[in-house]
C-alpha positions in Angstrom: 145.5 54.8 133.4 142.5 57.1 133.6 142.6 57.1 137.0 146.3 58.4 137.2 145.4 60.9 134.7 142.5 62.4 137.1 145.0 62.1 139.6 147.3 64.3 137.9 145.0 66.3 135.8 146.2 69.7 137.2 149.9 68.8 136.8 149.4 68.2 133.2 147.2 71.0 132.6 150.1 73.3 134.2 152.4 71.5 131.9 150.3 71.7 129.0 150.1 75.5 130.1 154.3 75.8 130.0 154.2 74.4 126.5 152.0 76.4 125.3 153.4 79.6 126.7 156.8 78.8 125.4 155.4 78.0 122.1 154.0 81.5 122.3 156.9 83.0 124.0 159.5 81.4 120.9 156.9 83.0 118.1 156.1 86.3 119.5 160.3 86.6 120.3 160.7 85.5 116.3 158.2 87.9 115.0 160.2 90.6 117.2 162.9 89.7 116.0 162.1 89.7 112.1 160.4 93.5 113.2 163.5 95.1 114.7 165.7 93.3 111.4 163.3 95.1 109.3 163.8 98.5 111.3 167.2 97.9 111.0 167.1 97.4 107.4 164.7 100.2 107.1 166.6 102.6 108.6 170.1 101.8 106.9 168.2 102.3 103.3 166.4 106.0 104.6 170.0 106.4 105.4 171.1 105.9 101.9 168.4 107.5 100.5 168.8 110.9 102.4 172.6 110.6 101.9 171.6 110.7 98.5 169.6 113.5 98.2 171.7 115.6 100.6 174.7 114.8 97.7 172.3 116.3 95.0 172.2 119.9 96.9 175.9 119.5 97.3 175.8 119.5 93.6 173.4 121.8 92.9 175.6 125.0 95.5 178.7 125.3 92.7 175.7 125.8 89.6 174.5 128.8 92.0 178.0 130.2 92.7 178.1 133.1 90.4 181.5 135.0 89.8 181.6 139.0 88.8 183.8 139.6 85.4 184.0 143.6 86.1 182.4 145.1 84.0 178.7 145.9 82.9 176.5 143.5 81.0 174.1 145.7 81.1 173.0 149.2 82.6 171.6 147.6 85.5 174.0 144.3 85.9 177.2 143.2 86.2 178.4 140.3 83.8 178.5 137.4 85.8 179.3 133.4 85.4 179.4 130.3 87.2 182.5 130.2 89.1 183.8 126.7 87.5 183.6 128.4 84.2 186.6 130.7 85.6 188.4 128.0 84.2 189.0 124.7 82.1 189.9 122.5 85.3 187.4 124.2 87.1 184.4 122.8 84.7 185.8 119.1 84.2 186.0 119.5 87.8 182.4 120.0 88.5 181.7 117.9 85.5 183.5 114.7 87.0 181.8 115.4 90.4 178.2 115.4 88.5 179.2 111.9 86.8 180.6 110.6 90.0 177.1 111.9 91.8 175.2 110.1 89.6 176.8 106.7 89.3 177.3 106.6 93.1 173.6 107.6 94.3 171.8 106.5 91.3 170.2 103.1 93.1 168.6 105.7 95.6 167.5 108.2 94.1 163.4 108.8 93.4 162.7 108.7 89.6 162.5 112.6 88.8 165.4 113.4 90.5 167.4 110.5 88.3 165.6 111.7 84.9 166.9 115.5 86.0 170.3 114.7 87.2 170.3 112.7 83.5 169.0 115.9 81.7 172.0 117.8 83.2 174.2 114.9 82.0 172.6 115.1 78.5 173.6 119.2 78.5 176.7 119.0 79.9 178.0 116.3 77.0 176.9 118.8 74.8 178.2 121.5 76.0 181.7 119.4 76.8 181.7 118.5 72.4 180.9 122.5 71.9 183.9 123.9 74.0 186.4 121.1 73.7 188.4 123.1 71.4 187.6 126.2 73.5 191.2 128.0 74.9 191.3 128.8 78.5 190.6 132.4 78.6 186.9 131.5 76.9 186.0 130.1 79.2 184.4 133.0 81.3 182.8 134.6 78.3 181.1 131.2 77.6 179.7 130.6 81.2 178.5 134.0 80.8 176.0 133.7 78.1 174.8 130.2 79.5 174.9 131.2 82.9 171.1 131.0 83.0 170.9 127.6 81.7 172.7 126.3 85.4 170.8 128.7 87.7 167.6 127.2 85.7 168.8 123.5 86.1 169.9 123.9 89.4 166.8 125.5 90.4 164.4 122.3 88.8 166.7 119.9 90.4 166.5 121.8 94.0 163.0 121.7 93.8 162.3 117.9 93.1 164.8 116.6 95.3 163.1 118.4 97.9 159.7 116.5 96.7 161.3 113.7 98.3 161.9 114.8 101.5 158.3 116.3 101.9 156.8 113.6 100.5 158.8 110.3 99.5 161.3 110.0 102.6 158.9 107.3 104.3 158.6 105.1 101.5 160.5 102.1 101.0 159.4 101.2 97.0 161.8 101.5 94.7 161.4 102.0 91.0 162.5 99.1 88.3 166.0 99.3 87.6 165.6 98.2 84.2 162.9 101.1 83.9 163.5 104.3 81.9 165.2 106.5 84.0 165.2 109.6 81.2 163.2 112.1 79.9 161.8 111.2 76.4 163.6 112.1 73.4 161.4 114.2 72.2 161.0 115.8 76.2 165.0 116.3 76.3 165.2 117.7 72.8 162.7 120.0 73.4 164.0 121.3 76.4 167.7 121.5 75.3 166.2 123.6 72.4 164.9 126.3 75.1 168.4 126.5 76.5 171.0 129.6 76.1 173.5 127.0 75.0 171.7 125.5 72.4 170.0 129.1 70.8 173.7 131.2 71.2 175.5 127.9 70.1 176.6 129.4 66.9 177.8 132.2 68.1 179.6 130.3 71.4 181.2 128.1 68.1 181.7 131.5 66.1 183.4 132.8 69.4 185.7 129.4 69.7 186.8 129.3 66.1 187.9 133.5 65.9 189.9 133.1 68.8 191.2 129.8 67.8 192.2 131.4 64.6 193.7 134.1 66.1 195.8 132.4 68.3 197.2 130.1 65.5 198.0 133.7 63.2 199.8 134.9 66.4 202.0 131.9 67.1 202.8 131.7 63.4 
């Protein structure tokens, strides 16, 4: 037996050699393989990610899009408000759209810009309960006084969205869904409190009721 293995040493060292090479071949192919998945997979969640994002500047345009009223707010200015405050569809519009952004993307989007896009939620319920009752021909004058509140919002939004595509667009962690993904209490409270809708809301409500009133004394 020995002396057929001597005899043959060089075939099975070449054979030995072929085993060993597809042996490397098969792992080094599998470990490709499990690579390129991961690039694949990689790639479809940046995807997602930037679609995202890209939807929260789609949302942020309209709370930029300012519309004259004719005549002079001040010496220097024409009154002004956002255009979806031209009318009551026009607001529910762009407040479905926000609620529709934000359960869509929500999975994808980095911490700050969910606890934002929240904030916005959290004013815009607010503001929804204040001009419920609010006739259609308010509705300008309103957006007018709070018109600073969107161009504010939108601006702080804008700005940490874009945080994510100079600095968060490579990175694949993702935050605990069961983690708090809003401001604190005290944060949002304080910061709805700085707002033109919360310090004119007695007057916006003063404004409601009047013409409210008014309109009942009229029909009657």
């Amino acid at each position: 037996m020995y002396e057929l293995l001597a005899k043959n040493i060089t075939a099975v060292f070449a054979l030995g050699g072929v085993l060993l090479g597809s042996m490397f071949t098969f792992f080094a192919n599998s470990r490709l393989k499990e690579k390129e998945l991961q690039l694949r997979l990689r790639e479809k969640v940046l995807d997602r990610r930037i679609e995202a994002h890209e939807a929260i500047f789609k949302l942020v345009a309209p709370m930029r899009h300012m519309r004259s009223l004719e005549y002079q707010e001040s010496e220097s200015e024409l009154a002004r408000t956002p255009q979806f405050f031209m009318s009551p569809e026009e607001f529910y519009s762009w407040h479905i759209q926000h609620l529709e952004v934000a359960a869509t993307y929500s999975a994808w989007l980095t911490k700050p810009v969910s606890r934002e896009l929240n904030f916005i939620q959290d004013y815009t319920l607010n503001l929804s309960m204040l001009i419920g009752p609010a006739p259609a021909n308010l509705f300008p004058e309103i957006g007018r006084i709070i018109r600073s509140d969107f161009i504010d919002m939108a601006h702080q939004l804008e700005k940490i969205a874009f945080d994510f595509f100079e600095k968060d667009l490579s990175k694949m962690t993702f935050g605990d869904p069961d983690e708090h993904h809003k401001y604190k209490k005290d944060e949002t409270l304080e910061r709805l409190n700085l707002t033109k809708l919360y310090q004119e809301w007695a007057t916006i409500a003063e404004m409601i009721q009047s013409n409210t009133e008014s309109s009942i004394l009229t029909y009657s």
